[in-house]
C-alpha positions, 0 to 999 in steps of 0.5 A, spaced: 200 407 456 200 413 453 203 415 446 209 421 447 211 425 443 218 425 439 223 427 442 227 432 440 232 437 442 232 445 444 236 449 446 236 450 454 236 457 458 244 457 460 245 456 452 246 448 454 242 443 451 238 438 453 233 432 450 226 435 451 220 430 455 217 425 449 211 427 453 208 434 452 205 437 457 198 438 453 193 433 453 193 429 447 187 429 443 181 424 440 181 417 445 186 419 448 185 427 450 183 427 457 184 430 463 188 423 466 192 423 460 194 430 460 197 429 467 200 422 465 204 426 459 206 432 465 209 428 470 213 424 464 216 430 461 218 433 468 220 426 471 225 425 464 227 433 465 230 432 472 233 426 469 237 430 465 240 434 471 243 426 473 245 423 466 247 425 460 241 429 456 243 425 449 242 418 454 235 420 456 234 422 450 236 415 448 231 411 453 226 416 452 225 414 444 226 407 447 220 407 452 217 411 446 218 405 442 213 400 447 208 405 448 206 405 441 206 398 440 201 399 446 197 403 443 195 401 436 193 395 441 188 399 445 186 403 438 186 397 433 184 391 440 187 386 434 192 380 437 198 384 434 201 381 428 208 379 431 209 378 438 211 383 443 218 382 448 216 381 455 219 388 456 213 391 454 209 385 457 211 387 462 211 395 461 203 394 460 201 390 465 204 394 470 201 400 467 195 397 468 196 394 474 196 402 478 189 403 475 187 398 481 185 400 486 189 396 491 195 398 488 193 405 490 198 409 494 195 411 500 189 407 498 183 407 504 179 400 503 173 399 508 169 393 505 169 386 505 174 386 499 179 390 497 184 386 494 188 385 499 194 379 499 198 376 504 203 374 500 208 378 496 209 372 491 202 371 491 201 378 489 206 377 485 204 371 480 198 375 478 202 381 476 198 386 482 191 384 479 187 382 485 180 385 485 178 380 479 173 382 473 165 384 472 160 385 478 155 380 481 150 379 475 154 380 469 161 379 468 162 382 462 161 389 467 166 394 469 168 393 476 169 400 479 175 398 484 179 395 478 179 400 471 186 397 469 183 389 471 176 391 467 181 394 461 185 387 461 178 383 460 175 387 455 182 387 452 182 379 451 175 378 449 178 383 443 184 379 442 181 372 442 175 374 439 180 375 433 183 369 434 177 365 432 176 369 426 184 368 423 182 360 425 176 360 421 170 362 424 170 370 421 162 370 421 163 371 430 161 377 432 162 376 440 165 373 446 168 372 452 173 369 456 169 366 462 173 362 468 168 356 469 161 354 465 156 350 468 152 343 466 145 340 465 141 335 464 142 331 457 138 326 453 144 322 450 143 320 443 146 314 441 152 315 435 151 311 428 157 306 426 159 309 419 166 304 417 171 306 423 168 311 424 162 314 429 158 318 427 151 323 428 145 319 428 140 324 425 135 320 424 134 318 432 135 326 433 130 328 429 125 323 432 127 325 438 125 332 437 118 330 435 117 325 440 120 329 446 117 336 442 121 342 440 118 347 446 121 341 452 127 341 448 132 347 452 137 346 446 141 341 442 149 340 444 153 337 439 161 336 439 166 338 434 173 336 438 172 329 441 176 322 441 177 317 435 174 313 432 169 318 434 168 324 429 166 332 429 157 331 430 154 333 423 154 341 424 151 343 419 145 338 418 143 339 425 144 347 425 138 346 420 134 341 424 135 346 430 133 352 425 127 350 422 124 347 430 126 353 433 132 349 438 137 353 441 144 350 438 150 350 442 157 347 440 162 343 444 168 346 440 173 344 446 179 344 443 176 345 435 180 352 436 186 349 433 184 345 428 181 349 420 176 343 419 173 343 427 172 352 425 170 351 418 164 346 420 162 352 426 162 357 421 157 353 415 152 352 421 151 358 422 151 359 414 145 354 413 143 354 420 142 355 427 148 356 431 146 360 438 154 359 441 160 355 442 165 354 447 172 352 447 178 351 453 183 356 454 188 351 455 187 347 450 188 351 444 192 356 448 196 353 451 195 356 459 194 354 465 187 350 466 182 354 469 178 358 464 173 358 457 170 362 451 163 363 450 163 365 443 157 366 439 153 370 431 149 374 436 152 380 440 146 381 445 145 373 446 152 372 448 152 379 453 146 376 457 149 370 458 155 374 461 150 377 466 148 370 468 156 369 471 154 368 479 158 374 481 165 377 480 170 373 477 178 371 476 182 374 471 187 369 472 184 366 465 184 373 462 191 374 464 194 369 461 191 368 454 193 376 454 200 374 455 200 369 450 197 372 445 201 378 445 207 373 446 206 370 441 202 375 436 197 373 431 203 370 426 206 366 431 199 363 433 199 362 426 204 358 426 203 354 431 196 352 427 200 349 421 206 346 426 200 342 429 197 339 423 204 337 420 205 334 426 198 330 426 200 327 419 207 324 423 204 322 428 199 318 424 205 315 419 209 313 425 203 310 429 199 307 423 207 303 422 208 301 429 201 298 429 201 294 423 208 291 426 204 288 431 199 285 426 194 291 429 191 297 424 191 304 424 183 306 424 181 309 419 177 316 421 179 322 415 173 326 419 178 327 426 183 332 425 186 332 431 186 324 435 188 318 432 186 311 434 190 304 433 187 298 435 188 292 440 186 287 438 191 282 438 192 282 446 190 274 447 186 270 452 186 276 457 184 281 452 181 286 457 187 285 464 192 285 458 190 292 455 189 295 463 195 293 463 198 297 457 195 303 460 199 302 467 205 301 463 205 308 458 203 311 465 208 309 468 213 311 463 211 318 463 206 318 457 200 321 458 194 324 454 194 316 451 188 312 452 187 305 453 179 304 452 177 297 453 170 293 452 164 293 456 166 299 461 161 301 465 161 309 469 155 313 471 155 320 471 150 325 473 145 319 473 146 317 466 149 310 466 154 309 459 155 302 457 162 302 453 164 309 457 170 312 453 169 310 446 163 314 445 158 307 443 154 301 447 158 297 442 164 298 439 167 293 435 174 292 439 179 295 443 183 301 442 188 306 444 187 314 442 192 319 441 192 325 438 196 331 435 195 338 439 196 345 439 204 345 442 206 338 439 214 337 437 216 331 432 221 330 439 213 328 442 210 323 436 218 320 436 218 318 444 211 316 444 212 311 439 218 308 442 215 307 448 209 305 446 213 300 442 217 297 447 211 296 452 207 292 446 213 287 446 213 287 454 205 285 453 206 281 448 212 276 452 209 276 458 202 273 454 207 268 451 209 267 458 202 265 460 200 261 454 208 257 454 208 259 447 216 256 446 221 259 440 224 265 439 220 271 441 220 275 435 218 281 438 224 282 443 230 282 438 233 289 442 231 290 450 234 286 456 230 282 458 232 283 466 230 290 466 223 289 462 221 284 468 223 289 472 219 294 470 214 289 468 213 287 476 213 296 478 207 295 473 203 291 476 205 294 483 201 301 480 196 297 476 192 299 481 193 305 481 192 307 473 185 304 474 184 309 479 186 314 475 182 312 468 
């Protein structure tokens, strides 16, 4: 991990010559001046010169320049701590990840662990997935710490909080001063406020939170949580006017940015309330704006000593499987690519609502008109006939079926429980929405491939609802919305439905 030297050529003893080490014997200077780094160059310089008695010495001349070449992209990353603008190839991945995974001390050859956890695996393949990064990051009462058994896992972490803390900056948010990446989170109680209707759109109620805050009392209220990222026809919470309701009560404000990292509008709007207001933290999913494995989050936020006392609340030592992907990711990819898969989303997301918005108007329904939602999308399902409810059920069973998912069918009138809060109208954000709906939305990763398909499925299991209503109802003449499929095959996957139908409800 430590910067060589260039290499050059000397004259040998015995008038030959030979490529000498890329690392010097001396320690060198600054960061990297330490007894540790003085004897990581001497084992290096000796190790290219025995070489040198085995292959040729302009060959390990060659490959030490080459090995040279991925240390210094390593070091500019320890130095700098900024996502690198181009990303790096797996070789130095690679290279650095192993480099770090020695400093563990399960890694250690010859290591003596007597304790109840010493990093120990049974399986080779399991060692081998996480890249030998057994002993996880932090310490009982603070996450954020330095673990004594795993330097290089530790330095893994403090190097993804640093790369993600850049991130968020490049998405929108430069005023941030802190984060970290954090396997899981935790709930509480709410007292829920009722969105407003404003159009298609459902939008905050300042009025009740405000009536809410002086009925209830600022000192009983733990914090306001609003959202940025959600489903259409809901939209992004009106961040900078509750930032300012917090700020002149005195109530902490945390942000729900769930998947708002990958969109400008959802970034911008956490950074005008810090501005204006009062924004104590946001919180977003690694897997949705990185696209990783499911399993971990980012707690970020304007104030470095808030956010570090909420890494010393994390209930003991963690995993570094988060850390560890979004490190791979963000290397891989480099602030550029990250960049690019940010302006690919949003074209994307204009597809996805032309396509969408024609599709629906074929079949007599609309595209609702949410200009505040920058990611979902939501279409109406107005039109399904007497059965309106088991027709819409059964629309969801259909796409499931056929392998779209992510796309939701929300019905009327549903009912669910949660945390002893009863929700009328679940899945649509309102007691009362005027009509059916089916989302779908424009994330980070999305192709052109993705909107085409789903809409050629989608279309197909409309038509495949609509005859089967028409069936229903003895509706005679031609079926205008079945000029292309075999009608056989549509019964036949028609009739695999209705065997899942169950099965998707189950699911939802």
């Amino acid at each position: 991990m430590f910067v060589p030297r260039p290499c050059r050529t000397v004259r040998a003893a015995g008038g030959g010559r030979r490529a000498a080490s890329c690392f010097s014997g001396r320690a060198p200077r600054g960061r990297r001046g330490t007894p540790a780094a003085g004897a990581a160059a001497e084992m290096n310089r000796d190790s290219f010169a025995a070489g040198e008695r085995l292959v040729s010495p302009a060959y390990v001349r060659q490959g030490c320049e080459a090995r040279r070449s991925h240390e210094h992209l390593i070091r500019l990353l320890l130095e700098k701590g900024k996502c690198p603008e181009d990303g790096w190839d797996e070789s130095t991945l690679e290279l650095f990840l192993h480099e770090l995974a020695i400093m563990d001390s399960n890694n250690f050859l010859g290591n003596c662990g007597v304790g109840e956890r010493e990093g120990r695996v049974a399986s080779a393949l399991v060692a081998r997935r996480h890249y030998r990064f057994i002993h996880g990051i932090g310490r009982s009462g603070d996450i954020s710490a330095v673990q004594p058994k795993a330097a290089g896992s530790s330095l893994l972490n403090k190097i993804t909080n640093s790369l993600v803390l850049d991130i968020i900056k490049l998405a929108g948010v430069p005023a941030v001063t802190s984060c970290f990446v954090v396997p899981m989170a935790t709930g509480f109680e709410p007292v829920v406020i009722e969105n407003v209707l404003e159009g298609d759109e459902l939008r905050t109620d300042l009025k009740a939170v405000e009536a809410k805050v002086q009925e209830l009392g600022p000192d009983n209220i733990l914090c306001v949580h609003s959202t940025t990222s959600c489903f259409a026809p809901r939209v992004p919470d009106r961040l900078e006017e509750l930032a300012v309701i917090c700020a002149n009560s005195g109530i902490p404000h945390i942000v729900n940015n769930a998947y708002g990292v990958q969109s400008s509008k959802c970034m911008h709007l956490i950074q005008q309330g810090a501005r204006v207001g009062r924004i104590d933290a946001f919180v977003q999913s690694l897997d949705k704006n990185f696209m990783v494995p499911v399993g971990g989050a980012i707690i970020a936020g304007f104030n470095d000593s808030f956010i570090q006392e909420i890494s010393k609340m994390y209930p003991g030592r963690a995993s570094a499987s988060p850390s560890l992907d979004v490190l791979i990711t963000l290397l891989s990819l480099g602030s550029n690519g990250y960049k690019k898969l940010l302006k690919e989303r949003k074209e994307m997301f204009s597809y996805l609502s032309s396509q969408l918005k024609k599709l629906s108007e074929s079949y007599n329904e609309r595209l609702l008109h949410t200009p505040h939602n920058p990611i979902s999308l939501a279409m109406t399902l107005k039109t399904q006939g007497e059965h309106q409810d088991k027709a819409i059920t059964q629309l969801g069973s259909m796409l499931f079926t056929r392998q779209v998912s992510g796309a939701r069918v929300v019905p009327l009138g549903s009912v669910q429980t949660v945390s002893g809060h009863t929700f009328r109208g679940f899945m649509s954000h309102t007691n009362n929405y005027p009509c059916a709906y089916l989302n779908a939305a424009s994330a980070i990763g999305m192709k052109m491939q993705d909107v085409d398909l789903f809409i050629k499925r989608l279309d197909k299991c409309l038509k495949t609802v609509r005859k089967e209503q028409n069936k229903e109802s003895n509706v005679s003449g031609v079926d205008n919305y079945d000029k292309t499929e075999d009608v056989d095959i549509e019964e036949m996957a028609l009739k695999l439905d209705n065997v899942l139908f169950d099965t998707y409800q189950n699911s939802s």
